[in-house]
C-alpha positions as CSV (number, residue, x, y, z in Angstrom):
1,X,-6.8,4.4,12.9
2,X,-10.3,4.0,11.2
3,X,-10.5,1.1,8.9
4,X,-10.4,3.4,5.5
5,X,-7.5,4.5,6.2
6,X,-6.0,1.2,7.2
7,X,-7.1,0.2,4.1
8,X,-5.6,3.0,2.0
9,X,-2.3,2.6,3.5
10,X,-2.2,-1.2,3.0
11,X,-3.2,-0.5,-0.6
12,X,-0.5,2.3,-1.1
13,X,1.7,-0.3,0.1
14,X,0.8,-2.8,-1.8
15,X,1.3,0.0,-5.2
16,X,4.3,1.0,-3.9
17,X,5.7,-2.6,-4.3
18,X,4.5,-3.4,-7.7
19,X,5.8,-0.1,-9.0
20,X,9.4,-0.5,-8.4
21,X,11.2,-3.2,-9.4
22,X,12.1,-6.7,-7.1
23,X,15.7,-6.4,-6.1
């Protein structure tokens, strides 16, 4: 895996978690 696309998916990630709400 090249290191943009680490970086995209951490990023993704790390929206993904903000977005919905902390159960």
């Amino acid at each position: 895996m090249s290191a943009s696309a680490e970086a995209t998916v951490v990023i993704t990630h790390e929206v993904g978690l903000h977005a919905r709400p902390s159960v």
